[in-house]
C-alpha positions in Angstrom: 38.3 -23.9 0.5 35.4 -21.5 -1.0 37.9 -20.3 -3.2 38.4 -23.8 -5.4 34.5 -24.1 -5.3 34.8 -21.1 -6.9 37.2 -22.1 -9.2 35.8 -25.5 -10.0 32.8 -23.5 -11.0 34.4 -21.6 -13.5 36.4 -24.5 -15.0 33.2 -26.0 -15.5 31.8 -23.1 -17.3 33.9 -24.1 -20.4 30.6 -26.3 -21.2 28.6 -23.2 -22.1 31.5 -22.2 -25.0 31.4 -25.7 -26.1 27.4 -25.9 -26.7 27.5 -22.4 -28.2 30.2 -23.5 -30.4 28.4 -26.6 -31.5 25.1 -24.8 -31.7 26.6 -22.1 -34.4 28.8 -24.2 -36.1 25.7 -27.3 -36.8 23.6 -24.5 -37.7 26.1 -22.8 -40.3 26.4 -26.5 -41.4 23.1 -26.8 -41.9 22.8 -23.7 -44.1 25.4 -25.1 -46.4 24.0 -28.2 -47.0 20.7 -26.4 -48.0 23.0 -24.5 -50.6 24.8 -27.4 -51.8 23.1 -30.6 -51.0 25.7 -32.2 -53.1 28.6 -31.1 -50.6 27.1 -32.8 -47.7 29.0 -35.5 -46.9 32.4 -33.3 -47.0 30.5 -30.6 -44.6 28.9 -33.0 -42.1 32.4 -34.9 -41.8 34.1 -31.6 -40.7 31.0 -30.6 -38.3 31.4 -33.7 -36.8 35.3 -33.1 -36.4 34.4 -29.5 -35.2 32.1 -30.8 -32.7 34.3 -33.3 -31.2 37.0 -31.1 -30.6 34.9 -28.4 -29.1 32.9 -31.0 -26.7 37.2 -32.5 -26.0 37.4 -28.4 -24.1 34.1 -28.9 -22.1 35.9 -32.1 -21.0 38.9 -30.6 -20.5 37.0 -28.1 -18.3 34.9 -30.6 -16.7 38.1 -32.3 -15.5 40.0 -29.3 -14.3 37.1 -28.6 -11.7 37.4 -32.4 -10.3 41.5 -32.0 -10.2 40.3 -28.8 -8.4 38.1 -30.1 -5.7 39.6 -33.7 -4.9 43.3 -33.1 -5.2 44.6 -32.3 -1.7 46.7 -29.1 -2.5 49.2 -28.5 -0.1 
């Protein structure tokens, strides 16, 4: 039983690579707005597209660790 605590832990983890990821890539978004301000709506569409699909793996994770701890494995 410690061992899928354990496990659910780590699945969960997936939620630090997902704020990193977000964190880097709205920064480096940022920074090319402030060098082409006329580029911004084509560079905020894909950091939203980015962002979603990097928060979709911290969900992914999140869901993993329930599947872990409530589903009665054999």
């Amino acid at each position: 039983m410690e061992l899928l605590a354990i496990g659910a832990g780590i699945a969960v983890l997936t939620g630090f690579g997902a704020g990193i990821g977000i964190g880097i890539a709205t920064g480096k978004a940022a920074e090319g707005i402030a060098r082409q301000p006329q580029a911004s709506g084509k560079i905020m569409s894909t950091t939203i597209i980015g962002s979603a699909l990097a928060e979709a793996t911290a969900i992914y994770g999140f869901v993993v660790a329930l599947i872990i701890l409530f589903v009665k494995w054999a």
